[in-house]
N, C-alpha and C positions, 0 to 999 in steps of 0.2 A: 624317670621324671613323670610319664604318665601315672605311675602305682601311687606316684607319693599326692599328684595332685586329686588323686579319686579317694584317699584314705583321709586327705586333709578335708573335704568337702562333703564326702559320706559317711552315714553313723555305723559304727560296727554292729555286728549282729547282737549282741550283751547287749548296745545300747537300746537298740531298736525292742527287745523284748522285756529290758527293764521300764522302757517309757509306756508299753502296753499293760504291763503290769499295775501301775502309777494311775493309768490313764482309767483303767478296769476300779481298779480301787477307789480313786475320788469321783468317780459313776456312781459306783455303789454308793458312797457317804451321801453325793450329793441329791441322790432321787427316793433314795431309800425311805419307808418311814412307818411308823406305826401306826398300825390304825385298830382301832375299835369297834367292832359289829354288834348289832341288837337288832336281832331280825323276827320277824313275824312267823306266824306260821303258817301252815298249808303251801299253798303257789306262791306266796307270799318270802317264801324262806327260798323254794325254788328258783324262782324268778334273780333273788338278789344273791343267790350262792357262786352265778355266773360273775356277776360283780367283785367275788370273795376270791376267787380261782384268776379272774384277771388281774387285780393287786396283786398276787402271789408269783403269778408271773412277769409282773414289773419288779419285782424285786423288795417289794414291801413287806412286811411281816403285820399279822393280820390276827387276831384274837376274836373269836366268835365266844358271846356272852349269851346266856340264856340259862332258864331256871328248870329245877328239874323235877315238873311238872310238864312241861311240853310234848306237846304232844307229836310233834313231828321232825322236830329239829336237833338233830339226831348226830352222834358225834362217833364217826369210822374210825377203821385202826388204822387207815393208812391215809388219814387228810393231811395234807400240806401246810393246814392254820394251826394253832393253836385254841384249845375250845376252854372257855369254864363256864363253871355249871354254879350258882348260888342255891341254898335251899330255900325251901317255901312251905307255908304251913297246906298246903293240899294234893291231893292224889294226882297219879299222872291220870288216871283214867276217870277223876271228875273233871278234869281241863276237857278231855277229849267229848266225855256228855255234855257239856255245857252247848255244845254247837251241835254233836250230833242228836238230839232231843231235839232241838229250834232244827233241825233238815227234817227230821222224822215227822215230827209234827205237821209241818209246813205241808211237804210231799202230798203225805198217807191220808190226809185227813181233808181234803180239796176249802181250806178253811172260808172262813166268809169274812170280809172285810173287818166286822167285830173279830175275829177270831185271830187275825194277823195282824192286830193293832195289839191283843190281849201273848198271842207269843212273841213278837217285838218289844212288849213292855218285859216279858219272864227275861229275855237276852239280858235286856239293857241292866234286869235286876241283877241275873249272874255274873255279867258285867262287871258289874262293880265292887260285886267283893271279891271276883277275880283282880280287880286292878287292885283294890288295897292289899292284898294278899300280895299280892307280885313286887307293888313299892315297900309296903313295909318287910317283906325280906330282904330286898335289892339295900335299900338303906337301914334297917337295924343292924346288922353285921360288919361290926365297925372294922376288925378285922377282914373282910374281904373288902372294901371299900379301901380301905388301907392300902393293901398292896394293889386294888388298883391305880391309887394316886401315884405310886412309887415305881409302877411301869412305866409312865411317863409315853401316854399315847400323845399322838400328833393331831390325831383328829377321830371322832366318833359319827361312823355310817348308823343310820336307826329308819326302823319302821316303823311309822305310828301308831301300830298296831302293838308292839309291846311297850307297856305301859311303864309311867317314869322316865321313856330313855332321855326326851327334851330333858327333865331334871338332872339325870347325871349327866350329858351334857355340862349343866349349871356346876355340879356339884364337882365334877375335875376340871372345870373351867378349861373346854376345849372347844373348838368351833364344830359343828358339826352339818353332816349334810343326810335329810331327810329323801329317805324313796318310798313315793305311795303312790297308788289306784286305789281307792275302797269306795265304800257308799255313798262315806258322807265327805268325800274327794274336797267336792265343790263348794260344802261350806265349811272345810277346814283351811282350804287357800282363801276362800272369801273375810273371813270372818276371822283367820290367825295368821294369815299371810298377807292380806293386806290385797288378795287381787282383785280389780276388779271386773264385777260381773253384771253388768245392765240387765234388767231381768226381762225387757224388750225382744232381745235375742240370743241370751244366755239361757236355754233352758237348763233349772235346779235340777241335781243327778240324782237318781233313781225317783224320778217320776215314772215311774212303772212303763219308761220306754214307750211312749206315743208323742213326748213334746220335741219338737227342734228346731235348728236356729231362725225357722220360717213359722213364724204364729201371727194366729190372726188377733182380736179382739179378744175371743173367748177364752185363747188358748194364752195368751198373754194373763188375762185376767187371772186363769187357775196359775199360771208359773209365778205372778206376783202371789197368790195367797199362798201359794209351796213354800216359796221363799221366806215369809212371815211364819210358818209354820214350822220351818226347817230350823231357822234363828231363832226360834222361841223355843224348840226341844236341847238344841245344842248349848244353849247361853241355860240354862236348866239342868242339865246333865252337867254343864260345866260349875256350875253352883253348889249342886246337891253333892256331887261326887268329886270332884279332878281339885278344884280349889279349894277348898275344906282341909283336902289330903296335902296338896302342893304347900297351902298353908304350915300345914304339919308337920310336913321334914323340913321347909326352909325356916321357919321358923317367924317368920313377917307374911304379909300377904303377898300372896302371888296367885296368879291368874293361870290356867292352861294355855290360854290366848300368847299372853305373855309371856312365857316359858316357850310355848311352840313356835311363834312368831320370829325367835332369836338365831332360829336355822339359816347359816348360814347358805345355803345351796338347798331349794328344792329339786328333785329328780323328779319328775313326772312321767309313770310308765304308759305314755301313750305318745304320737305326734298327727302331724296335720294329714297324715292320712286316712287316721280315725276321727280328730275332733272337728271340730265347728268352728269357724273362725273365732277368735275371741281374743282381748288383751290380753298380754303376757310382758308378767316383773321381768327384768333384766336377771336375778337372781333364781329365775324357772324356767331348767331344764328340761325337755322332751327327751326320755332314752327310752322309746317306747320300740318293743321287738330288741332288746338286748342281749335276748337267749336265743335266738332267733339262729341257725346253723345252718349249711349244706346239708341233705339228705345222706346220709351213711345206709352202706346195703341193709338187707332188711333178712332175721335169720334165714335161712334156707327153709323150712316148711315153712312160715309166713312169705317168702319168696314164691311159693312154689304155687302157694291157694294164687295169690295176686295174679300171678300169668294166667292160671288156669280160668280168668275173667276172659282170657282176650280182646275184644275192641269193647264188647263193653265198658270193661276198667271195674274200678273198686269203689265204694264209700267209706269213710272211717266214719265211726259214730264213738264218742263219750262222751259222757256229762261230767267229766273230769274227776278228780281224788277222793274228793267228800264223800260221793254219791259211789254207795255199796251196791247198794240193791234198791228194787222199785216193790212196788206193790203185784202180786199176781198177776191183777188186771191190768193194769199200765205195761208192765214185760209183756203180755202175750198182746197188749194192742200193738206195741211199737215194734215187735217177729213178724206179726202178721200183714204191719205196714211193709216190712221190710222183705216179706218173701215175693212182692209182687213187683217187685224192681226186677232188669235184669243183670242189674249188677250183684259183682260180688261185697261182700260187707264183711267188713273187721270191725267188732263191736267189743269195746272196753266194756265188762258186765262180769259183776262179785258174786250176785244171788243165784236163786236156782233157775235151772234153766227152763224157759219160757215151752209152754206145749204150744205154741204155735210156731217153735221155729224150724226155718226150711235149712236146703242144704245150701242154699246160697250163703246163709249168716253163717257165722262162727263166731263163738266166745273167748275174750279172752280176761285173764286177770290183771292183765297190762299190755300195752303197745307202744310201741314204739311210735310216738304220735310224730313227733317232726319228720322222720325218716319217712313216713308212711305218706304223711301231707306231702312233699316234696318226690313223693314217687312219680312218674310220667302217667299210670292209668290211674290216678287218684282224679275223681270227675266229681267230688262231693263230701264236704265234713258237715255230720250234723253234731249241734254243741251247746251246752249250757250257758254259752257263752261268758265264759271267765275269759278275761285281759290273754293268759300267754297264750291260751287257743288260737283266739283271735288272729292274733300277731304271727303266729304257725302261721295259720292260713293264708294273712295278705303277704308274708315275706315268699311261699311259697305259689301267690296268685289261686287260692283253691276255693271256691264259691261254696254257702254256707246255708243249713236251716239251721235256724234259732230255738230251741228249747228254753228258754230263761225260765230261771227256778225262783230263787231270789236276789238280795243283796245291790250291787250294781250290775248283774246281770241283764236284767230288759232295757235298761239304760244302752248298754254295750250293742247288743243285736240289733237295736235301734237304730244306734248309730250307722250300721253297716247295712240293715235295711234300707235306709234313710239314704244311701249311696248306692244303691242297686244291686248292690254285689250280695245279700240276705234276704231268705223268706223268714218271715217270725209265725211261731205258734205257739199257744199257749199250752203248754206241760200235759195241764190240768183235766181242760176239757177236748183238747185233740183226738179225732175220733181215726182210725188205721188209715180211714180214705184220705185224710186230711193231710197224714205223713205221706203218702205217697205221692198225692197229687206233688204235696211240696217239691219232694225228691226229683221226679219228671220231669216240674219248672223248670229247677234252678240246673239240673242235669242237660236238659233238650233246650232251655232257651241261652242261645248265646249271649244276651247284655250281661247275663251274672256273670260267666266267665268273663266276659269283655270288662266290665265294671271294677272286678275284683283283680285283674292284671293294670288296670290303670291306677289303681291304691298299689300294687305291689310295684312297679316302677316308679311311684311318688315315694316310697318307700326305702327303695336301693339310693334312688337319685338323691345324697346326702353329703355334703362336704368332709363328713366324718362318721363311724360307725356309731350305731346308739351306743355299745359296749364302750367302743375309745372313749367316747364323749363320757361316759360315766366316769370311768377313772380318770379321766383329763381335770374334771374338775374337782374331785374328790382331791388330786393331786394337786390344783389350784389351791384351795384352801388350805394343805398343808403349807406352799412354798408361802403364802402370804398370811398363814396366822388366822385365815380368817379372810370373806368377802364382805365386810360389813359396808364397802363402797357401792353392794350392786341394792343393799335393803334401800326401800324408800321412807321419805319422812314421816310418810304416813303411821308405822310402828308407833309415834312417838308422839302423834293426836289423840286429843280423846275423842270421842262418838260427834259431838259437835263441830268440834273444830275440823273432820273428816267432811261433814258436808257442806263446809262455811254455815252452820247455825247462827251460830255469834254474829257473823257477817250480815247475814242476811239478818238476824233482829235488830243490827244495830243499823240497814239500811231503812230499817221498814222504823224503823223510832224516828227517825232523820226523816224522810218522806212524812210520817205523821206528823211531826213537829213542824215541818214548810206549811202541811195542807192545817194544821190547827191554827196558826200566827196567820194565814191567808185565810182564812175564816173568819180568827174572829179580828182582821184588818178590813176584810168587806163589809164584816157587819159593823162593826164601828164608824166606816166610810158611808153605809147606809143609812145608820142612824143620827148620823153627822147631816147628813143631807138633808135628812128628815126632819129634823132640827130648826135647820136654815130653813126649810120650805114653808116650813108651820108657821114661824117667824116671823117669815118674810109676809104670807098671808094676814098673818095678824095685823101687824102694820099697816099692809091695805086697807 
């Protein structure tokens, strides 16, 4: 009696392993999905490959797109994704001059403000026949186009930085979701995203790192003409180059603005432990520190130097991937800053080796940067301050000197000076005493550490990891086709109707029109008077 009433009530073992079966199988159907990749290059490609390796582990299938001219974005034998490559009319190693030429320059040559207006203008030029280059292979190749439409992605991941991908986007009509940090960050969300930014306590990005959210008069004054000046290159670049082209392949007008603006999910590789208060669209994510890991050991001889510090502890120093080599003089200033520390130093460094360096430094051709930052005697990173450094550092609490070279760099170290936890100095003119004073500060005085632990618990303290949060909504936009309920109206104003222009001329024609009708009804009423009075005198 008891057997029959346990057999009738419980599922046999078949059942139980068929329904896990079923259960596994419509998981999969149901989460699964394809996605599309156009990534960037340098840290850029870095940064979002973490992104690429977490959909992979949700169970997505994932196609990483890129031309083969790239210079960095690089396809193993033994990746998890799917890669393709499109041709393109230029060398892989003119991609790779095109930036390294604008670093060399920059660097070696300590330019003068004509001089950095005159190689930001060479960038912008190679620039841009980089970009036509890139779209017109991306779309003349009607066969690869082709079978991309017949993949049948779900949704397309892009970096602004490779050029077109908003278009194809357009062009396989998929929703897609946009991840950037770059230069001009703050006037592609301004100006194509629709957010806004008061320019009162929004300082414009890459103000060469001395504006923030605390300006006075003057400092206001320069961030409003930034901002004029930033919109006037951008909305010009976007005329001469991106619409002309965008025109091109769709074949009707189209805008950059307009094409960029249609992302459905901004990713924004920063949060509020780096930025500045400011508004934020409902459709702009913070996944800023997404690469961000636990510290893993560190080899055995780089274990080995690290202890051989003892209490002193260690500095990690790089100016990150770009940066090969320095000038003679700049290496043996920055060995000589560094031999009068007493700590030990692990310095990411490609050129030859400096004649002032001591036995405390050692070189190397890579480091294990996160493990290193996350070590217990790590007392110090100094950094050119690029985004994933950074984000090393605060996820790991490790206080910082600043180096900024270019780009959105002085921007960055700004910010982190700007919160106590950085000293900034300038590359350029920084003389050995300068690096060490810095080092000593931020080493001996406790507010950097203190400063730089209270960003790295603002940091952890998250509802959800930047990584989750990435693919959560990446995975958002596939389940629902799209977030076009989080864009605002604004997309779909023109310039005037954005600031009530209309509004306000048609208030101020209406106030004109009372005070004209009450003008000329006084003056009528006066000369009416005047009239009677004359009149009236006459008569007497």
């Amino acid at each position: 009696m008891r057997s029959r009433y346990c057999a009738h009530y419980f599922p046999s073992f078949y059942q139980i392993i068929w329904s896990v079966i079923v259960l596994l199988r419509l998981s999969g159907l149901t989460h699964s999905g394809n996605v599309l990749v156009l990534p960037g290059e340098y840290s850029h490609w870095l940064n979002m490959r973490n992104i690429v390796e977490e959909l992979v582990d949700r169970n997505h299938s994932v196609t990483v797109l890129t031309h083969s001219a790239s210079p960095t974005v690089k396809h193993g034998l033994n990746e998890r994704f799917d890669f393709m490559s499109f041709e393109i009319d230029m060398e892989q190693q003119e991609a790779y001059n095109m930036w390294e030429n604008f670093i060399t320059a920059w660097m070696h040559e300590s330019p003068t403000t004509f001089k950095k207006l005159s190689l930001v203008w060479n960038l912008m030029t190679g620039m841009s026949h980089y970009i036509q280059v890139v779209c017109e292979g991306m779309f003349s190749n009607r066969d690869f186009m082709a079978s991309l439409k017949e993949s049948h992605f779900d949704v397309l991941l892009y970096d602004p930085m490779m050029p077109c991908a908003d278009r194809l986007a357009d062009f396989l009509d998929l929703p897609s979701v946009m991840s950037l940090r770059v230069t001009f960050a703050n006037n592609l969300e301004r100006l194509c995203g629709q957010m806004p930014a008061p320019p009162s306590y929004v300082p414009v990005a890459a103000a060469q790192g001395h504006l923030t959210d605390r300006m006075d008069f003057m400092e206001r004054l320069e961030n409003v003409i930034l901002y004029i000046v930033h919109t006037a290159m951008v909305k010009l670049q976007q005329v001469f180059i991106y619409d002309h082209l965008y025109t091109e392949i769709t074949g009707k007008p189209t805008s950059l603005c307009d094409s960029t603006g249609k992302a459905d999910i901004w990713l924004i590789r920063t949060y509020w432990d780096f930025e500045y208060p400011r508004p934020l669209l409902p459709n702009f994510k913070f996944v800023g520190g997404l690469h961000c890991k636990p510290a893993k050991p560190l080899p055995k001889e780089m274990e080995d130097f690290v202890q051989s510090s003892g209490d002193n502890g260690i500095v990690v120093f790089s100016l990150g991937s770009m940066i090969k080599s320095l000038t003679k003089e700049r290496a043996n200033t920055i060995a000589s800053a560094l031999s009068r520390i007493p700590q030990k130093v692990l310095w990411r460094y490609a050129g030859e080796k400096p004649e002032t360096l001591a036995p405390n430094t050692r070189i190397y051709d890579w480091i294990p940067q996160n493990d290193l930052l996350g070590h217990p005697k790590t007392k110090a990173f100094v950094t050119h301050g690029g985004t994933n450094g950074i984000y090393e550092a605060i996820y790991h609490g490790v206080p910082m000197v600043g180096l900024p070279l270019f780009d959105d760099q002085p921007d960055n170290i700004n910010h982190m000076k700007t919160k106590g936890a950085a000293v900034m100095l300038d590359f350029i003119k920084m003389e050995s005493k300068d690096l060490t004073r810095a080092l000593n500060d931020v080493i001996n005085n406790a507010s950097y550490k203190e400063n730089m632990m209270r960003l790295s618990r603002i940091h952890h303290d998250q509802p959800m990891k930047p990584l989750d949060q990435a693919a959560y909504w990446i995975e958002f936009v596939m389940r629902h086709k799209g977030a076009k309920h989080l864009r605002v109206e604004a997309h779909n104003l023109t310039w005037y109707q954005y600031h009530c222009l209309d509004v306000a001329a048609f208030l101020l024609s209406i106030t004109a029109l009372i005070v004209f009708i009450f003008v000329k009804t006084c003056s009528w009423l006066v000369r009416k008077c005047c009239i009677k009075t004359r009149t009236k005198s006459k008569k007497e």
